[in-house]
Each structure stands twice: as structure tokens, then as C-alpha cells.
C-alpha positions as semicolon CSV with decimal commas, in nm:
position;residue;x (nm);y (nm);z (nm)
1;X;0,113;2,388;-0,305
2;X;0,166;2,561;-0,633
3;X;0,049;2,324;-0,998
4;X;0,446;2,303;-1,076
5;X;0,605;1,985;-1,115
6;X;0,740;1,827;-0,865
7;X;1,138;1,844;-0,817
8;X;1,160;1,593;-0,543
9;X;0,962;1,340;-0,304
10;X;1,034;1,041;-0,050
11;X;0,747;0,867;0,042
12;X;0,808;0,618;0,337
13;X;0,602;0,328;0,378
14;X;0,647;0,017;0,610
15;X;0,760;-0,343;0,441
16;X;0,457;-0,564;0,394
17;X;0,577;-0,843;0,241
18;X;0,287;-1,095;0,337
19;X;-0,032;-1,016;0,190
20;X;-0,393;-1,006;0,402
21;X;-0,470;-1,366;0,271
22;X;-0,095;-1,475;0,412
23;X;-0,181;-1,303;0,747
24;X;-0,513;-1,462;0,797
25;X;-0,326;-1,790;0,711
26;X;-0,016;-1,757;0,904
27;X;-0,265;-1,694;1,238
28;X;-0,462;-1,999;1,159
29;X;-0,107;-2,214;1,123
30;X;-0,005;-2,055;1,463
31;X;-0,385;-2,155;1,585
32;X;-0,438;-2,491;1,484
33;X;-0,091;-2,540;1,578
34;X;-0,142;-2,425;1,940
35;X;-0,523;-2,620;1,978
36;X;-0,387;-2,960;1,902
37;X;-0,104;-2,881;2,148
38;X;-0,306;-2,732;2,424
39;X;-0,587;-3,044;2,323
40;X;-0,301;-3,275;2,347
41;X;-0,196;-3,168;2,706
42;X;-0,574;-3,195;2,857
43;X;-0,598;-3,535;2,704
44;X;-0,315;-3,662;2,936
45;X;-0,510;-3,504;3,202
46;X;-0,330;-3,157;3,199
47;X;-0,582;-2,901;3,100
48;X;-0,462;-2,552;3,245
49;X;-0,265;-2,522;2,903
50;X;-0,577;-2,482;2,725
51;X;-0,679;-2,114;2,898
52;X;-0,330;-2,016;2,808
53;X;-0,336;-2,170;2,462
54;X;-0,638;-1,893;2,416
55;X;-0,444;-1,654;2,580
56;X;-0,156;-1,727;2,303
57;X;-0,480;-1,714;2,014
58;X;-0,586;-1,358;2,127
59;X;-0,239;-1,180;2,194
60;X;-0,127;-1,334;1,802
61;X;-0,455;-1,227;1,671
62;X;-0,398;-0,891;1,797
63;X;-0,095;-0,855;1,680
64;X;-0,179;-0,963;1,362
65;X;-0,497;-0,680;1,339
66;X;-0,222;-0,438;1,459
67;X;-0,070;-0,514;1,184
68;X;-0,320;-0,504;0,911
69;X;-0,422;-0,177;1,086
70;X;-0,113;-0,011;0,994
71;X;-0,017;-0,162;0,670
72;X;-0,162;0,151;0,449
73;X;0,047;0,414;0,655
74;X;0,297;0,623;0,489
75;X;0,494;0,917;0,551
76;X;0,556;1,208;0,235
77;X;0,775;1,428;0,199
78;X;0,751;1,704;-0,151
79;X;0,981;1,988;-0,256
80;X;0,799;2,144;-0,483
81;X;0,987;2,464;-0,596
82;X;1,024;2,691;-0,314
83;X;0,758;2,443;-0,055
84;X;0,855;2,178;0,155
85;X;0,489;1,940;0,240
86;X;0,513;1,712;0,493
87;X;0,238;1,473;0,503
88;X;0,171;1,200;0,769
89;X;-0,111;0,911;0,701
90;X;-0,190;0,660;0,981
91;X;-0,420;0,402;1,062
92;X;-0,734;0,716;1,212
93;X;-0,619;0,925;1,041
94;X;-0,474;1,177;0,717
95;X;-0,295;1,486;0,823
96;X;-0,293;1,764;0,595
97;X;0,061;1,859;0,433
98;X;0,203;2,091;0,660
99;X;0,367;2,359;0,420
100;X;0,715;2,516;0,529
101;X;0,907;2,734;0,259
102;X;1,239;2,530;0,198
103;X;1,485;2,787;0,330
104;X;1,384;2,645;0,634
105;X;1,448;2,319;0,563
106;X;1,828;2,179;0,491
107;X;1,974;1,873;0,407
108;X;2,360;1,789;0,405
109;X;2,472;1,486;0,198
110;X;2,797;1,383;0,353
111;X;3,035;1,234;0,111
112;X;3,168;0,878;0,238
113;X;3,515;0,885;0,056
């Protein structure tokens, strides 16, 4: 893109409102939580919870990685004079800005009154 200022940008990013600390906490809730259940059960002689209690601990910390994986991604998109850049960052990987010239490129604002 050309060094001119830039006249417009949206940068999308996903809502993180708990931080890494609160994550790693809020699966260790969910996992003590589910141990002293699934401990509970095969003390009154009922222990097939407990291989689906770790079944529960995986599939949550999954998730929760999932979800730290993806917490950096973003979406950008610059008009900068006559360029439109469209960059896309995920969790592997940083595309480059794809560069289209904006006459391509329209957007309508519909008025709601």
C-alpha cells in the first residue's frame, strides 16, 4: 500500500472477555467440580462415572485450548486512498493483505428512517 494516511479501517476481533489466568481457573472449577462428583459416585460403589468424568475433563480442556488458540485472531480491513487491503490473521497463520483497487469494492449504507 502507498505511505498515505489511512482514510478508513475495521478491524474485527472476537470478544475475550476472560483473561488466560480466568480460563485456566474456570477449567480447574469445572475439574475439581466434576472429580469430587465422579469420586463421590465410586464411593457408593458406582464407579463407571469416573471414565466419563475424564471424558468431561478432556472435551472442556479442549475446548478451552480451542479457545486460547484463537483468541489473537483478527480480521482487517484498510481503505487507504484508492486500495482496499484485506488482511486475515488466524491461529497458523498471517495472510498477506490482499490488495484490490476500491472501484471494485462498494458499500451501501441504507438509511433506517
Amino acid at each position: 500500500m502507498a505511505s498515505s494516511v489511512i482514510a478508513y479501517r475495521i478491524i474485527a476481533r472476537p470478544g475475550c472477555s476472560l483473561s488466560p489466568k480466568g480460563r485456566i481457573g474456570v477449567v480447574a472449577l469445572i475439574a475439581l467440580f466434576s472429580l469430587v462428583v465422579a469420586i463421590g459416585f465410586s464411593l457408593v460403589c458406582a464407579w463407571q462415572v469416573l471414565p466419563f468424568a475424564g471424558l468431561v475433563l478432556v472435551a472442556t480442556s479442549y475446548a478451552f485450548y480451542d479457545i486460547n488458540c484463537h483468541a489473537t485472531d483478527y480480521e482487517s480491513i484498510t481503505i487507504e486512498g484508492d486500495q482496499l487491503a484485506v488482511e486475515k490473521r488466524d491461529y497458523k497463520n498471517t495472510r498477506p493483505a490482499r490488495l484490490f483497487p476500491t472501484i471494485i469494492g462498494r458499500a451501501y449504507l441504507a438509511s433506517t428512517a
